[in-house]
N, C-alpha and C positions, 0 to 999 in steps of 0.2 A: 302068470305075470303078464302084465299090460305092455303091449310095445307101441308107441308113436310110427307110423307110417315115415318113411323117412324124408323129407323135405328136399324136393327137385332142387330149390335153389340153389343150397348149398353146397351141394356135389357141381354144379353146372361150369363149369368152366367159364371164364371172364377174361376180359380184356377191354385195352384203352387205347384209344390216338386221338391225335390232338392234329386241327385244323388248323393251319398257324397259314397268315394272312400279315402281308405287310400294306404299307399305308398307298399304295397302290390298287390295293387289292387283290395281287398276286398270292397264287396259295406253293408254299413249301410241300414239294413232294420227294422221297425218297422211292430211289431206284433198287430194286429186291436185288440180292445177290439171285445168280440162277442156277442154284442147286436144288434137287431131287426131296432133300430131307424138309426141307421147310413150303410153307403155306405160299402162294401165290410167288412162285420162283419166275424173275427177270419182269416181273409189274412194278410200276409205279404207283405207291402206295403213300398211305401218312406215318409219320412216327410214331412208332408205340409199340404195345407186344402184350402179353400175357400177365395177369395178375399172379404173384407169387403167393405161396398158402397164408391165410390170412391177411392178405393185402387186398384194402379198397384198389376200384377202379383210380378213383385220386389222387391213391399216390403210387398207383403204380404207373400214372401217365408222366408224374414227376421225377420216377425214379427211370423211365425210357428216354423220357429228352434228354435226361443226363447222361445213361450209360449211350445209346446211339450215337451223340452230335453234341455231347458237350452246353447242352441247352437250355438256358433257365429263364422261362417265361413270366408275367408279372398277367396278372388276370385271366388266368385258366376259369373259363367256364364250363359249366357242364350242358351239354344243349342237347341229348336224346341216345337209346340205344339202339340197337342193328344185329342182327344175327348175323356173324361169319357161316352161313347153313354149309357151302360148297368147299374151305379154306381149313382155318382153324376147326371149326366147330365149336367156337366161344361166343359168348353174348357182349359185345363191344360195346363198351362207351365211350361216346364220341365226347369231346372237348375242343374248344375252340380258345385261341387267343392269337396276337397280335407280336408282329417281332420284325427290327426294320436292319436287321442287323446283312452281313454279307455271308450267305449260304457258302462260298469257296471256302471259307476259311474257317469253317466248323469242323471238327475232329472228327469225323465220322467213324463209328467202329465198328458199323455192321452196314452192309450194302454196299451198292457201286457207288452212288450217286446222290446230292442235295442239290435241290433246282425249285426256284419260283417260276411257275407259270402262270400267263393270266389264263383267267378263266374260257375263254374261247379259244385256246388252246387245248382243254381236255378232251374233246371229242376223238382227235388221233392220236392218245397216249393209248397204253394197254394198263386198267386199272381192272383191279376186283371188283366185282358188281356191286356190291356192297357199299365200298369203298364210293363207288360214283354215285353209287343214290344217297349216300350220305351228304356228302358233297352239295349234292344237286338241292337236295333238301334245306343245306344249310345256306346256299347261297341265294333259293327263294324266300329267304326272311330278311338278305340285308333289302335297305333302300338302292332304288336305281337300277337292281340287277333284275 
């Protein structure tokens, strides 16, 4: 009997966060809880997590703004992927959209913290590498910046 080789993608673990930017231009980062068991503990990171089995990136980026911060964005794009190599060990897609709403007053359910910062402020946060060259990346394609 014939066996097919089995296909890396499939088994490769995934994952989603979402770039969320209000009309400032300030970008939405949550602050990691600092415990031992999870991926980049007490960083400032983006909203998102892990694809559950058979869940697109897509919607599992829609189904983290909701379980995290209570979050329902309107223009989720998809804008490129990124290896967590050092963190999870997942292949992240990143997403981008816009939300001009009041970070205090989002439910958070997981982490310490929700905070816009402007962009010349990320250089003294503690972000996953990843996480900042995503970022960095995404923010040499607006205009101005």
């Amino acid at each position: 009997m014939d066996t097919l080789p089995p296909d890396p993608s499939a088994a490769a673990p995934r994952g989603a966060v979402a770039i969320i930017t209000n009309r400032h231009g300030a970008l939405l980062l949550h602050l990691r809880d600092d415990l031992d068991t999870i991926a980049w503990p007490g960083h400032w990171s983006l909203l998102g997590g892990g694809c559950d089995p058979g869940e697109s990136p897509a919607e599992a980026i829609v189904r983290e703004l909701d379980e995290e911060a209570g979050l329902a964005v309107d223009g989720l794009a998809e804008l490129f992927e990124a290896p967590d190599a050092h963190g999870s060990g997942q292949t992240i897609t990143f997403f981008a959209a816009s939300w001009d709403g009041d970070e205090s007053v989002l439910p958070l359910a997981e982490g310490v913290k929700l905070q816009f910062f402007a962009p010349e402020h990320l250089p003294v946060l503690t972000i996953p590498p990843f996480i900042r060259d995503g970022v960095h990346r995404y923010l040499a394609t607006r205009p101005g910046t």
